[in-house]
TORDRENPA-168262 format. One record per residue (C-alpha): y, z, x; residue number from 1. Coordinates in steps of 0.02 Angstrom, whole numbers, plus 50000, padded with zeros to 5 digits. Layout:
<nodes>
c2 c3 c1 nulo
Y Z X NUM
...
</nodes>
This chain:
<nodes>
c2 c3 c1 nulo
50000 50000 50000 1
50106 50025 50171 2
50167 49838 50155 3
50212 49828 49983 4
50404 49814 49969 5
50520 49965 49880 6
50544 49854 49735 7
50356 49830 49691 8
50318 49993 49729 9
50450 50052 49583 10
50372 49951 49464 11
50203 50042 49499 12
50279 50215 49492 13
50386 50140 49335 14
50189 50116 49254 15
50140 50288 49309 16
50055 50239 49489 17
50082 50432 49575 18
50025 50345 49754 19
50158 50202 49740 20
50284 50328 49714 21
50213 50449 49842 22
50235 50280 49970 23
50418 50281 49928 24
50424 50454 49941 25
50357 50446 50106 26
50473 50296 50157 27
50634 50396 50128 28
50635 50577 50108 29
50665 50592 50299 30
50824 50494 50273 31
50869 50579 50103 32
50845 50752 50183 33
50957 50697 50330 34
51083 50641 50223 35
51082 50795 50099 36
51094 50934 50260 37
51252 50823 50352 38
51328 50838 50172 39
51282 51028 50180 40
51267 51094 50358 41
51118 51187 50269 42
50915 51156 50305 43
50860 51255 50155 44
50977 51177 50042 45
50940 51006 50119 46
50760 51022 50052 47
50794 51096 49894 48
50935 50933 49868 49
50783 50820 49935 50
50652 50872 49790 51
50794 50881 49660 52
50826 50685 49722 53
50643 50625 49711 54
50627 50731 49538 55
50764 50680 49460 56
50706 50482 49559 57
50531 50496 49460 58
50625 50556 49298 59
50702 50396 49293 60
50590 50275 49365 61
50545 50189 49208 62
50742 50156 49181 63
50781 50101 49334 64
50765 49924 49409 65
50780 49928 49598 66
50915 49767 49636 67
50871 49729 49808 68
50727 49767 49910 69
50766 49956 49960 70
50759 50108 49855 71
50879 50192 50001 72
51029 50153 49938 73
51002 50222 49749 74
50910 50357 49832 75
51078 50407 49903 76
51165 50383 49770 77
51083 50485 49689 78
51104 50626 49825 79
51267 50589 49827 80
51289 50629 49624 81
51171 50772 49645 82
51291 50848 49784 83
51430 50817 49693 84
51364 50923 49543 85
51312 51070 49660 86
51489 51093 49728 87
51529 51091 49559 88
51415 51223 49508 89
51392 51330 49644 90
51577 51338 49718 91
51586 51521 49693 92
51400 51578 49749 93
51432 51472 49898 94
51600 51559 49938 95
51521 51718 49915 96
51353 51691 50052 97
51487 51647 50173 98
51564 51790 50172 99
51387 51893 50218 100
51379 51920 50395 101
51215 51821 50456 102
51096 51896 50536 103
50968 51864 50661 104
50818 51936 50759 105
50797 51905 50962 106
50614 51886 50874 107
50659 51740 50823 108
50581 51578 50888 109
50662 51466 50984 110
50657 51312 50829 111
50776 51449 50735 112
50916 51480 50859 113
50917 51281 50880 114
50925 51266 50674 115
51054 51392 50672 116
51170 51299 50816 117
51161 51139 50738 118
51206 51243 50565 119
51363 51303 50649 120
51405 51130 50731 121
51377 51049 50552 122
51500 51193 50459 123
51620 51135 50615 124
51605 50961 50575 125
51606 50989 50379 126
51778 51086 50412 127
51836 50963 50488 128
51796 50817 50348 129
51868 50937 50234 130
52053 50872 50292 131
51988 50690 50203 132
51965 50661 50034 133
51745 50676 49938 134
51802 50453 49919 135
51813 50468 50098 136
51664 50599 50146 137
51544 50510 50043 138
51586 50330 50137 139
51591 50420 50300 140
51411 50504 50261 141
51328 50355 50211 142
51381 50222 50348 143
51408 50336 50495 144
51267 50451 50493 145
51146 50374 50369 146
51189 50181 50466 147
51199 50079 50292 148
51277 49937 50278 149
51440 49915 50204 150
51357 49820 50051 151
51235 49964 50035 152
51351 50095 50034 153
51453 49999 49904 154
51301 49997 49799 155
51259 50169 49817 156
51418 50217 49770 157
51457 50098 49649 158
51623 50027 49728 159
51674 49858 49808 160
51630 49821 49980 161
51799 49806 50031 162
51840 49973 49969 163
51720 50061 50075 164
51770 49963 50234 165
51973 50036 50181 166
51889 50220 50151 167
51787 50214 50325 168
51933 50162 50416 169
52066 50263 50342 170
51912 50425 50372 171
51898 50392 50550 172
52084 50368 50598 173
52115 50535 50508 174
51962 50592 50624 175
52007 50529 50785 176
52185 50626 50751 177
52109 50784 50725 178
51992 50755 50915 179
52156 50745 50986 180
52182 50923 50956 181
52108 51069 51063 182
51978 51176 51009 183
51891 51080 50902 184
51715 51104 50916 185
51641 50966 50798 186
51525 50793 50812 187
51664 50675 50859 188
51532 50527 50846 189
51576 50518 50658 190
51759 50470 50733 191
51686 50312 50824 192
51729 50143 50793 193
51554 50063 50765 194
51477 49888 50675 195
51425 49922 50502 196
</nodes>
């Protein structure tokens, strides 16, 4: 089932095939979890957003027809609504855990201390996307760290192409200003002038 496209693969899972869905599952939760902890800055979250994705994917896999060849870019977009509704719901619970003081054990193994520095060097970099505007965060996310294609992220999003080229540029300018300033402590990849 490996070489089946996305698209025929949907239509299995769309008649109830559990392994062609499983395939896709497979395919792009790696890049789906990716996506959902750069959005967050938060491992545990990442995975809950990931199975809320693929559940809320094989909810509607009868309604949806896959228009190209790759289920990655609904699959996003579909992170990208579900994110959206989790800031909206869980702005104050949020606020509230960062105030705790984290805690950690020397006990620890050595996996944890490296989750927990690349969780502080993600809340750096979120901080610092903060200063643009979610238009601008969610065309940054997709073509800078998840490497789709203008036309995919315009798809995802539902937006013209040319609009996410205006969003990405505007996102890193604004980026490359704040790398000019000392102190800063974030990725300043996502500032780079690449292809897409």
């Amino acid at each position: 089932m490996g070489e089946l496209t996305d698209t025929a693969l949907w239509r299995r899972a769309a008649e109830g095939d559990t392994q062609a869905f499983g395939t896709i599952f497979e395919r792009h939760a790696r890049t789906v979890y990716n996506y959902c902890f750069r959005r967050t800055g938060d491992w545990s979250q990442a995975e809950e957003l990931t199975a809320i994705v693929f559940l809320e994917a094989w909810r509607r896999r009868g309604q949806v027809v896959l228009e190209r060849n790759e289920a990655i870019p609904w699959l996003l977009g579909v992170a990208t609504n579900v994110l959206r509704n989790l800031r909206r719901s869980q702005r104050r619970h949020r606020a509230a855990l960062e105030r705790l003081p984290r805690e950690h054990s020397a006990d620890f193994a050595v996996d944890v201390d490296e989750r927990l520095d690349d969780e502080r060097q993600m809340r750096a970099t979120l901080r610092a996307l903060r200063t643009l505007s979610r238009a601008d965060r969610e065309v940054l996310a997709l073509c800078v760290w998840e490497e789709l294609t203008y036309e995919h992220a315009a798809f995802a999003l539902g937006i013209p192409v040319g609009t996410v080229r205006s969003r990405l540029s505007r996102a890193r300018a604004r980026l490359r200003e704040l790398s000019d300033n000392p102190g800063h402590e974030w990725d300043e990849r996502i500032a780079t002038e690449e292809t897409t």
